[in-house]
C-alpha angles and dihedrals in degrees: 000000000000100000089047090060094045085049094056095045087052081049085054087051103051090038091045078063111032127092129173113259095213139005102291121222090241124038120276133204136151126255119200129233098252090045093053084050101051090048100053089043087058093052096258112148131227142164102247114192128190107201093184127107119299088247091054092051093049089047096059131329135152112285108251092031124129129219112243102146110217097256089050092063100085095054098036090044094113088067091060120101101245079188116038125056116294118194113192114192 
């Protein structure tokens, strides 16, 4: 439990700080930390993506999260829900 909430405060940290850098093809918003918490405590699913380094990821990273490291995406992107919830951190 612990680790999660240090992951999601290290989520807080990278979103506080992250903007689009063009208009994106699907809708995009922010969700916060505590949000993303409360959802997953309550059984709510979503597709939870860590884009750092391998070795950060196995460091620490959100249960449940899966590896996709930032400059993959692009090529991985068709495994990506263009429906559901997608948290990238």
């Amino acid at each position: 439990m612990r680790r999660t909430l240090i992951a999601l405060g290290t989520v807080a940290v990278l979103l506080a700080g992250a903007a689009p850098a063009a208009p994106p093809e699907y809708p995009v918003s922010y969700i916060k930390v505590d949000e993303l918490k409360a959802l997953l405590d309550r059984g709510g699913t979503a597709d939870v993506i860590d884009v750092r380094k391998w070795d950060q990821y196995v460091e620490l990273h959100i249960e449940g999260a899966r590896s996709m490291p930032l400059r993959a995406v692009p090529a991985r992107a068709h495994e990506i829900s263009r429906t559901g919830l997608v948290v990238f951190y």
